[in-house]
DOROGU-459453 format. One record per residue (C-alpha): x, y negated, z; residue in three letters. Coordinates in steps of 0.2 Angstrom, whole numbers, plus 5000, padded with zeros to 4 digits. Each point is the difference from the previous one (the first is absolute). Last residue first. Layout:
<atoms>
XYZala
...
</atoms>
This chain:
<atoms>
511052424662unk
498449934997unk
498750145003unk
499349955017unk
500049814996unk
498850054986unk
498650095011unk
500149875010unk
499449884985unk
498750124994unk
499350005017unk
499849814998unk
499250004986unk
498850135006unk
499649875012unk
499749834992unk
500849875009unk
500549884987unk
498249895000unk
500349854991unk
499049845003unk
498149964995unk
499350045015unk
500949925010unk
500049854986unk
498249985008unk
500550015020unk
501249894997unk
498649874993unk
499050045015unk
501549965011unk
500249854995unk
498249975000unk
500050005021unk
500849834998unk
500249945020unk
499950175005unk
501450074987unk
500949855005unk
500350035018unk
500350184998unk
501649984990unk
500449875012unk
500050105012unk
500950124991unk
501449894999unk
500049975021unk
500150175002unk
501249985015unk
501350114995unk
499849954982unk
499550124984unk
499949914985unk
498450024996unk
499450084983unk
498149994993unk
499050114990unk
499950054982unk
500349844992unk
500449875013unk
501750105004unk
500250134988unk
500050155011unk
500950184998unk
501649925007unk
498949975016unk
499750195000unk
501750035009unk
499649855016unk
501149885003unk
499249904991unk
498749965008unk
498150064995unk
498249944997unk
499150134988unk
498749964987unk
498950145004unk
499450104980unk
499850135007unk
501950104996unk
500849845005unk
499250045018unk
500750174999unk
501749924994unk
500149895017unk
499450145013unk
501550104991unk
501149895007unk
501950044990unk
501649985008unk
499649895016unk
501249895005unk
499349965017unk
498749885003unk
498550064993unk
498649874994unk
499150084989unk
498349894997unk
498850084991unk
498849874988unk
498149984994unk
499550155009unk
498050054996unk
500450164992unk
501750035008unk
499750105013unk
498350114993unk
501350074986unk
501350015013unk
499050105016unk
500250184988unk
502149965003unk
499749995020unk
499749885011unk
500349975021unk
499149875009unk
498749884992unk
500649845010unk
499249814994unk
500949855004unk
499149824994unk
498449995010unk
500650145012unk
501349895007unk
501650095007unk
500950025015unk
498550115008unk
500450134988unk
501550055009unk
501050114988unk
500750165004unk
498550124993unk
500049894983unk
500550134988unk
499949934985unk
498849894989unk
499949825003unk
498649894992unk
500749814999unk
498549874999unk
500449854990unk
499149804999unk
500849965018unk
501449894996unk
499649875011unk
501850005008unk
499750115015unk
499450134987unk
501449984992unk
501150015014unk
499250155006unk
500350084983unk
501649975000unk
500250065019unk
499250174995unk
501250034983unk
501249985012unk
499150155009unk
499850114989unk
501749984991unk
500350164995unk
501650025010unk
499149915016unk
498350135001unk
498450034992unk
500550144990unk
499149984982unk
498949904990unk
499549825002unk
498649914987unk
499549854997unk
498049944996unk
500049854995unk
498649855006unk
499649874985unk
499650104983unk
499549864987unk
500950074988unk
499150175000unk
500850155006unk
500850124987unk
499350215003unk
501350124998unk
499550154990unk
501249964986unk
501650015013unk
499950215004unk
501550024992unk
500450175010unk
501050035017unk
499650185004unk
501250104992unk
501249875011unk
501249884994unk
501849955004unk
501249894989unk
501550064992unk
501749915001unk
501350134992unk
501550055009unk
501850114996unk
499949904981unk
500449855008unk
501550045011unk
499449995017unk
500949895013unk
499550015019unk
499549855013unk
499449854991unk
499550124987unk
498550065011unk
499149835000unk
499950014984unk
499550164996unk
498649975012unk
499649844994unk
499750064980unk
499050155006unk
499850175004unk
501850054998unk
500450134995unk
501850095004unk
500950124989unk
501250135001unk
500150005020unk
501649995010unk
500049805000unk
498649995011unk
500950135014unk
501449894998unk
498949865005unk
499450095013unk
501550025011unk
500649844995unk
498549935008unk
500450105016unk
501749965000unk
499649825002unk
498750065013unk
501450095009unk
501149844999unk
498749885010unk
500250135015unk
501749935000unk
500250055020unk
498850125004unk
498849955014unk
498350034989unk
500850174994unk
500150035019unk
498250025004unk
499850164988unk
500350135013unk
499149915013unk
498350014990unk
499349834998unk
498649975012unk
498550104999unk
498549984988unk
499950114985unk
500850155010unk
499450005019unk
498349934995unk
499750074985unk
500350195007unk
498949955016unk
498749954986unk
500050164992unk
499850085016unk
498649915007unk
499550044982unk
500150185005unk
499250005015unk
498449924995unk
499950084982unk
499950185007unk
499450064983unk
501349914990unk
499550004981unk
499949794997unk
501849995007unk
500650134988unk
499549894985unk
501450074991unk
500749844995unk
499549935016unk
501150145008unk
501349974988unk
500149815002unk
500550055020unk
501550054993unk
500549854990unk
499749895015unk
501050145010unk
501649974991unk
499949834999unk
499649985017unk
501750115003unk
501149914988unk
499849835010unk
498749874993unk
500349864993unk
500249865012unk
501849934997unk
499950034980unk
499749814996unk
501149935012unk
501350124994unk
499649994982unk
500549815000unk
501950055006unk
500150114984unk
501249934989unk
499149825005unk
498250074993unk
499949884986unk
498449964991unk
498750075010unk
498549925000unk
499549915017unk
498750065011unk
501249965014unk
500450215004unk
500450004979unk
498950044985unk
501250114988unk
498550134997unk
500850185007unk
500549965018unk
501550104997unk
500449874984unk
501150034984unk
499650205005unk
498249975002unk
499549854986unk
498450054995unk
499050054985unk
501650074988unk
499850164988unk
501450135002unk
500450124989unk
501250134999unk
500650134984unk
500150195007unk
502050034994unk
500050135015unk
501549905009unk
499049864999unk
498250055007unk
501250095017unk
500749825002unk
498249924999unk
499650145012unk
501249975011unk
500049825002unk
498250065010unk
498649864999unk
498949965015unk
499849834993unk
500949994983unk
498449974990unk
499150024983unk
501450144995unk
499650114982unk
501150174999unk
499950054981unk
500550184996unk
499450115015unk
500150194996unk
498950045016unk
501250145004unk
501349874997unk
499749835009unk
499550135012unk
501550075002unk
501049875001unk
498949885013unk
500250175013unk
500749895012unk
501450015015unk
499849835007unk
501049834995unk
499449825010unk
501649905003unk
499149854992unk
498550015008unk
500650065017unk
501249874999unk
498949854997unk
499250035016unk
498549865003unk
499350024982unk
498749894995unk
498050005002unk
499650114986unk
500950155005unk
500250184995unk
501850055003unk
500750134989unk
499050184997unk
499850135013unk
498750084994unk
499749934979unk
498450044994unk
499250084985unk
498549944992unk
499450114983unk
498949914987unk
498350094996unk
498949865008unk
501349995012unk
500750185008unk
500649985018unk
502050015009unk
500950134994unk
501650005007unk
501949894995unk
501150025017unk
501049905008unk
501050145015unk
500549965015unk
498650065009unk
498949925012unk
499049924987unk
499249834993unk
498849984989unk
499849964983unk
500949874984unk
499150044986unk
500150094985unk
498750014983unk
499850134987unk
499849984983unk
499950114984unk
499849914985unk
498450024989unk
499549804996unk
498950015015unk
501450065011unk
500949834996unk
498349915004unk
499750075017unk
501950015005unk
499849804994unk
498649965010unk
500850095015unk
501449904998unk
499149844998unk
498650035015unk
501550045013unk
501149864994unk
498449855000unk
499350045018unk
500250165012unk
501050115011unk
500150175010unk
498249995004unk
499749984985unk
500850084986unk
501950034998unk
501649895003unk
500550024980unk
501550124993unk
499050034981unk
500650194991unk
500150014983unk
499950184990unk
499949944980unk
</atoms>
C-alpha cells in the first residue's frame, strides 16, 4: 500500500506530540513493508505556482515539501481571506499519480491546500485525517481564549477577533517559515564572513518579524463585520473536515468536543488513541515507596507557559507552601530559558531544563506523582501516557484526552478542571496531608490495564485504511 502522511515536518519547522506520532506511524507502516513518504507544509516562493519537491530522505522514508503551500501559523490568522481564497496553479494531480498514492493520511490542516484534498477525491485515493488540535474549529489552534478562558462559544466569530488581532501579517509569516530553511540547512553555521552576514540576517528580522503591521493588511482590522469573515473561516474548515472519508480521533474528548461543531455519521470515524514505537509497559520496574514516606516528589513536564498551566500550577503551589504544606518538591522539566528563577524557592522547585525520550527512565524513577495541569482542551498528553508507561501515578483534569484513560483513585487522579484551580488544590492538599493515598495508587497502577501496545495500534490504522 502507497500512503502518504501531510504533517508540519521535523524540527526546525515544528515539534511535540503530532510531529513524533506521524513520524512514528510512517516508521512503523514502512516496517510492516508499505511504502511511505511524508509531505509538509515548505517555504515560500516568488512564483505562483504550489509545488510538491523533494525535500530530504528519512531513515529510508522520502520528505517532500510543499513551496508555496497555505498559510503556516500557530499564532492565529489576521487575514481570513488569504486563507480561504488561497488556490495556486499546482502539480498535487500528478503527483498524487506518478507516486501512485492510495491512502492520503492528514494530522493537520495548518498550511494545508483544499486542493489537494479535492485533487485525492477526484482520483478515488481514500483520505484520512487523525485529530491532535482544533485549527480549523479554532485559528488559534487550542480553544483557549485572549482571557485564559476555554472557549466554548466564539459569538459567530466576534470572539476570534480579539483573539486573532496580534497575529502576525502574511508577510512575517511568510519570512518566519523562510528563515526556518536556513536553520534547517544549517546555513548560518557555514557563513565564512559571519559578521556581515548575520548583521544581515538580523537586519532581515528586524524589518520583517518586527515592524508594524504591513499597510496592506491594516484595513482587514477596519472592516466592517470583521466577526463574519471568521464565521466563514470555521465553515471554510469544516467543509474541508467533512471532505475526508474518515476522521480519527485520538481520544474520547477530542471527538467530543469536535461534534459540537460538525456531524459524522458513525461509521465515517472511529476513536483510536495515540501511541509511539516507543512507549512500552515498562510499569514492573517501578519501585513502591514505603508507607511511611513523608515529603513527595511531583513531577511537571512540558512548556512552562499559560496554556500548560505552568504558572497556575506555580500560585498552587505557593499557596501550599504558604499553607504549611511543605512535605513535596516539584522537579520541572522543559525549557525554562523564559522563566525568572529568582521567583521560586530552591528548597521545593527544582529546574533540569530541556528532556528527551532517553531522560524518561531516569525521570520517573524516584517520581511518586506527574501533575498535568494544561488548560486547554488538549486531545491526548503524551507526557501523561508516558508517565503511565512507568508506573507514575498521574495528576490530571478532565479536560484533558488521556483523563478518559484514568480511573480516578485507581490509576491516578482526575480534577475537574476550574479557572482558578482551586479543585486541584485540593487534590494536592490531601495527597500531602496522607502521602499513602497516593502509595496505594501507585500499586493498583501497576496493576491496571495497559491498552497502548504499539503494534496494536498500527494494526488498527491499518484497518481504518481498508474499510470502505
Amino acid at each position: 500500500m502507497k500512503i502518504m502522511h501531510y504533517f508540519l515536518g521535523f524540527p526546525p519547522f515544528h515539534n511535540g506530540g503530532l510531529m513524533t506520532y506521524a513520524k512514528s506511524l510512517a516508521e512503523g507502516q514502512k516496517s510492516l513493508k508499505h511504502d511511505v513518504i511524508m509531505i509538509f507544509p515548505g517555504k515560500y516562493t516568488k512564483g505562483k505556482k504550489s509545488q510538491i519537491t523533494f525535500y530530504k530522505d528519512y531513515q529510508g522514508i522520502k520528505i517532500y515539501q510543499i513551496t508555496n503551500p497555505n498559510l503556516v501559523s500557530f499564532n492565529g490568522i489576521l487575514n481570513t481571506d488569504y486563507v480561504i481564497n488561497y488556490s495556486m496553479k499546482n502539480n498535487y494531480k500528478e503527483f498524487l499519480i506518478n507516486e501512485k498514492i492510495e491512502i492520503l493520511h492528514v494530522h493537520s490542516l495548518i498550511g494545508f491546500p483544499k486542493d489537494l484534498l479535492i485533487e485525492a477525491k477526484e482520483l478515488n485515493i481514500k483520505t484520512i485525517f487523525t485529530v491532535h488540535d482544533y485549527f480549523g474549529i479554532c485559528p488559534k489552534i487550542q480553544l483557549f481564549k485572549y482571557d485564559g478562558t476555554l472557549c466554548n462559544d466564539y459569538n459567530n466569530g466576534y470572539e476570534c477577533i480579539k483573539c486573532n488581532k496580534n497575529a502576525d501579517t502574511i508577510k512575517k509569516l511568510k519570512i518566519r517559515r523562510n528563515l526556518k530553511f536556513l536553520k534547517s540547512y544549517n546555513l548560518l553555521l557555514k557563513i565564512k564572513q559571519k559578521s556581515k552576514k548575520i548583521y544581515i540576517i538580523k537586519k532581515l528580522k528586524n524589518r520583517f518579524l518586527n515592524n508594524k503591521i504591513n499597510k496592506n493588511e491594516t484595513e482587514i482590522n477596519k472592516t466592517n463585520n470583521l466577526d463574519l469573515r471568521y464565521k466563514y473561516l470555521r465553515e471554510y474548515y469544516i467543509n474541508i473536515y467533512n471532505l475526508f472519508n474518515h476522521i480519527i480521533f485520538n481520544s474520547q474528548l477530542s471527538e467530543k468536543v469536535f461534534s459540537k461543531y460538525m456531524n459524522r455519521e458513525k461509521d465515517k470515524f472511529s476513536i483510536v488513541p495515540v501511541t509511539l514505537k516507543e512507549i512500552k509497559d515498562n510499569r514492573s520496574q517501578k519501585k513502591v515507596y514505603s508507607e511511611n514516606i513523608k515529603d513527595l516528589n511531583l513531577l511537571y513536564m512540558g512548556y512552562l507557559n499559560e496554556v500548560k498551566g505552568f504558572l497556575k500550577l506555580k500560585e498552587v503551589t505557593d499557596a501550599l507552601i504558604e499553607e504549611d504544606k511543605r512535605n513535596f518538591k516539584l522537579h520541572i522539566y522543559g525549557d525554562d530559558s523564559g522563566v525568572n528563577k529568582d521567583d521560586f524557592n530552591t528548597e521545593y522547585y527544582k529546574f533540569y531544563g530541556k528532556y528527551n525520550r532517553n531522560d524518561l527512565d531516569k525521570i520517573f524513577k524516584d517520581a511518586d506523582a506527574l501533575i498535568f495541569p494544561s488548560r486547554w482542551y488538549e486531545t491526548f498528553g503524551f507526557v501523561a501516557l508516558e508517565a503511565f508507561s512507568f508506573g507514575v501515578p498521574v495528576i490530571i483534569g478532565n479536560n484533558i484526552g488521556f483523563s478518559y484513560h484514568i480511573k480516578n483513585g485507581e490509576n491516578g487522579i482526575i480534577y475537574k478542571y476550574d479557572y482558578n484551580f482551586n479543585n486541584l488544590k485540593i487534590v494536592l492538599e490531601n495527597i500531602l496531608d496522607k502521602p499513602y493515598l497516593l502509595r496505594n495508587i501507585m500499586v493498583k497502577t501497576k496493576k491496571s490495564p495497559f491498552n497502548f501496545e504499539y503494534q496494536t495500534h498500527l494494526k488498527q490504522i491499518m484497518k481504518i485504511y481498508n474499510l470502505k
